[in-house]
DRENPA-3360 file (N, C-alpha, C; in nm, 2 decimals, always signed):
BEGIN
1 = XXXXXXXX = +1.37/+0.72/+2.71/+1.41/+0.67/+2.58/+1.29/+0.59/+2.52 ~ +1.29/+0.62/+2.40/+1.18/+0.56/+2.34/+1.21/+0.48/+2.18 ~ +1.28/+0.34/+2.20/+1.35/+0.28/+2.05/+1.20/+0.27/+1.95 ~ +1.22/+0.26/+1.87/+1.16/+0.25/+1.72/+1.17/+0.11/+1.71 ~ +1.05/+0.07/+1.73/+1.08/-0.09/+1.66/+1.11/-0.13/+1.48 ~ +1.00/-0.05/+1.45/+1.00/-0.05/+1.30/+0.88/+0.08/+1.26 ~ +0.89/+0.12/+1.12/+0.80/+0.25/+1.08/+0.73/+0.16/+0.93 ~ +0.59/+0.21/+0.92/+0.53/+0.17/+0.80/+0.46/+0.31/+0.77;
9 = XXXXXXXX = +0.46/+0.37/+0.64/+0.40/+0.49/+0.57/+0.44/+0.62/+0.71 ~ +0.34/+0.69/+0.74/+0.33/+0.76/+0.89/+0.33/+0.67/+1.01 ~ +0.33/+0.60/+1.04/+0.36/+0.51/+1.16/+0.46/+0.49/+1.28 ~ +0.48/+0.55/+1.36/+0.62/+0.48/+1.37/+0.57/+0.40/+1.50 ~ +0.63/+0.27/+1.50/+0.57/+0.13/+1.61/+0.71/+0.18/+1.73 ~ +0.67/+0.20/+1.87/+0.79/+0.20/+1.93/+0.71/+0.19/+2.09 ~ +0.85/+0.14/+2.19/+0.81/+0.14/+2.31/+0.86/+0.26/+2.39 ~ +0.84/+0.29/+2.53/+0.91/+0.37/+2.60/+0.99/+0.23/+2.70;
17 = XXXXXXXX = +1.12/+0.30/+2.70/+1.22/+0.26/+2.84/+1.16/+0.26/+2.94 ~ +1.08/+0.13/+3.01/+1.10/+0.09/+3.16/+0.90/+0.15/+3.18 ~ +0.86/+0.15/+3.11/+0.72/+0.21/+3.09/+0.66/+0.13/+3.21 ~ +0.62/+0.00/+3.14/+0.60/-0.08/+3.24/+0.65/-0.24/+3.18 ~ +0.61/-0.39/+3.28/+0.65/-0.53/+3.25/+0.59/-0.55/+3.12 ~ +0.46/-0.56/+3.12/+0.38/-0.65/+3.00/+0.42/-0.58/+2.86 ~ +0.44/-0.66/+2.77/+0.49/-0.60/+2.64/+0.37/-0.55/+2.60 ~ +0.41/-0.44/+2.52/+0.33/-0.35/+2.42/+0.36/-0.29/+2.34;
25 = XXXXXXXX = +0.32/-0.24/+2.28/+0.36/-0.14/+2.17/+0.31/-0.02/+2.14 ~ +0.38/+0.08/+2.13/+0.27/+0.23/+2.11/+0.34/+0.26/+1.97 ~ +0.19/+0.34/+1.87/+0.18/+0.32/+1.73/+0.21/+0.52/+1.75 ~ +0.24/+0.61/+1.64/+0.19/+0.76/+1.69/+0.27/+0.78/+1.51 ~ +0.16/+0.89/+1.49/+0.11/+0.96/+1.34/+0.08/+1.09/+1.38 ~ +0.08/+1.16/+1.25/+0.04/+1.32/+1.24/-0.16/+1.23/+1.29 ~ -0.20/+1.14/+1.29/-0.34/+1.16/+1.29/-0.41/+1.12/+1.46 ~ -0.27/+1.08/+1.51/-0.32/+1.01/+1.71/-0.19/+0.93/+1.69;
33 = XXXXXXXX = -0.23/+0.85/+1.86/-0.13/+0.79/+1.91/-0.28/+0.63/+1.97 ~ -0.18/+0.55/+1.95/-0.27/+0.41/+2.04/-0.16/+0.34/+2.12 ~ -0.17/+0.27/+2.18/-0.15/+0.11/+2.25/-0.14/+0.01/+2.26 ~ -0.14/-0.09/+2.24/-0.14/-0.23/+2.19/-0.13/-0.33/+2.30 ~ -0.18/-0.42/+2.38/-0.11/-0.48/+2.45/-0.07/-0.59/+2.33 ~ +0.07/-0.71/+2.39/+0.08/-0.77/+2.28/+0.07/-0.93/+2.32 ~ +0.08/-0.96/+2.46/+0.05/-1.07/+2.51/-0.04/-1.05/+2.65 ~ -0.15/-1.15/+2.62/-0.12/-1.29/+2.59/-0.16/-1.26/+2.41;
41 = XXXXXXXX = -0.28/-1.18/+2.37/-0.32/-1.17/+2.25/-0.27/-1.02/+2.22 ~ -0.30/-1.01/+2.10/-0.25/-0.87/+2.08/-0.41/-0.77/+2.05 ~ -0.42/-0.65/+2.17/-0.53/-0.60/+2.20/-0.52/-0.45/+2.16 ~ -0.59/-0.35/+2.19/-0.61/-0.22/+2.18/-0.56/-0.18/+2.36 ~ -0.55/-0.13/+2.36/-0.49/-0.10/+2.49/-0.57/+0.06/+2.52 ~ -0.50/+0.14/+2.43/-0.59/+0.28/+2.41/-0.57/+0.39/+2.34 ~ -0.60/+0.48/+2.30/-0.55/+0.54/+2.18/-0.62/+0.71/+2.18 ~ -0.65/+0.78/+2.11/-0.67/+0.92/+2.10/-0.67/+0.95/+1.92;
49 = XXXXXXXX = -0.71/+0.99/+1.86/-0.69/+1.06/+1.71/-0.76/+0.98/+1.59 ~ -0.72/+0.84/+1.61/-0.73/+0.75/+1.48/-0.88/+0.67/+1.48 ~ -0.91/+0.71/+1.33/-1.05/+0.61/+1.35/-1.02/+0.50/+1.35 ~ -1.18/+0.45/+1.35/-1.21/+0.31/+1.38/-1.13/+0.19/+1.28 ~ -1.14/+0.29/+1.13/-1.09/+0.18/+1.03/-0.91/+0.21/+1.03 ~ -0.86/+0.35/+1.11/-0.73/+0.31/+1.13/-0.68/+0.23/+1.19 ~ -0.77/+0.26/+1.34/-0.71/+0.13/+1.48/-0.71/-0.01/+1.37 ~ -0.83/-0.07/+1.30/-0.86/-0.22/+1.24/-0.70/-0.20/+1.17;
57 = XXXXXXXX = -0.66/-0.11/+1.09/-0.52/-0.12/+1.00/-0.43/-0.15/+1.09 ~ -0.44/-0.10/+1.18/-0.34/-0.08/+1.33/-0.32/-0.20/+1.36 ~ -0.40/-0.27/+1.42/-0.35/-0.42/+1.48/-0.36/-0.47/+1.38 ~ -0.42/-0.51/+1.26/-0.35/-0.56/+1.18/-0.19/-0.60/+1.14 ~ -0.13/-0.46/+1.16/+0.04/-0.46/+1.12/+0.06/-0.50/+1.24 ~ +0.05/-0.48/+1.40/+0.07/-0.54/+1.51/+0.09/-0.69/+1.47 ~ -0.01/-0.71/+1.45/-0.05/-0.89/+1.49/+0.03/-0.91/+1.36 ~ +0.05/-0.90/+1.26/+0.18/-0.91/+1.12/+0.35/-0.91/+1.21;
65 = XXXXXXXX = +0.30/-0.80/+1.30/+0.46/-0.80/+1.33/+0.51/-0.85/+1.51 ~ +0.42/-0.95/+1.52/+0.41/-0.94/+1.67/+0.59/-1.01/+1.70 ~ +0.61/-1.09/+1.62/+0.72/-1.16/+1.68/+0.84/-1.11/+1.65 ~ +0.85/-0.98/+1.57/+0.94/-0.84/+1.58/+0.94/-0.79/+1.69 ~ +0.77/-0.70/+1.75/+0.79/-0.65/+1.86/+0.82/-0.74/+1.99 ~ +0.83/-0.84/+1.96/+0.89/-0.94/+2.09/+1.01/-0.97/+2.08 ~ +1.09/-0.93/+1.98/+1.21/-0.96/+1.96/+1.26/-0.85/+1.98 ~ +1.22/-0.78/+1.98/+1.34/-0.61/+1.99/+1.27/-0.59/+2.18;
73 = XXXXXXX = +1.15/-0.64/+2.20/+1.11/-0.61/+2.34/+1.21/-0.70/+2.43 ~ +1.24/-0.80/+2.40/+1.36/-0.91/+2.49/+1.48/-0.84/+2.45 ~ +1.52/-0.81/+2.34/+1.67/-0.77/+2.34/+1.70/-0.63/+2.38 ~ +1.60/-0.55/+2.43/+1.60/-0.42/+2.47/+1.64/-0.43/+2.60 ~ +1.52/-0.54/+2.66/+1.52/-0.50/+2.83/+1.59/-0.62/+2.86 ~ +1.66/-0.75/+2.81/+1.70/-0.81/+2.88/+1.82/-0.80/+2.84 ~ +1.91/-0.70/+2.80/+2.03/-0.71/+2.75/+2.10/-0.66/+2.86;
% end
């Protein structure tokens, strides 16, 4: 299972079920897929397709939406 945290333009921000502990976020488009770690900082983790000035767009909306993806990441897995 893989919830959708939230979507912007082509984007869709979402985790996998039971992936692993440390929060993250995986981003995936018609153009690649990346990773996010989101704590302690919010990082690149790793990715495939997207240029350099997509990933910069990329964590941008990350770090915009970090205390969303920590909010749906606690009420996912600690419910």
């Amino acid at each position: 299972m893989s919830p959708t945290v939230f979507r912007i333009g082509n984007y869709r921000f979402y985790f996998f079920s039971r992936e692993e502990e440390r929060i993250h976020i995986h981003v995936v488009s018609p153009d690649g897929e990346a990773k996010f770690w989101i704590e302690p900082i919010v990082s690149l983790a790793n990715y495939t397709g997207f240029s350099k000035r997509q990933l910069a767009r990329l964590e941008k909306l990350v770090k915009e939406h970090k205390s969303e993806v920590i909010k749906a990441w606690k009420k996912y897995f600690e419910a």
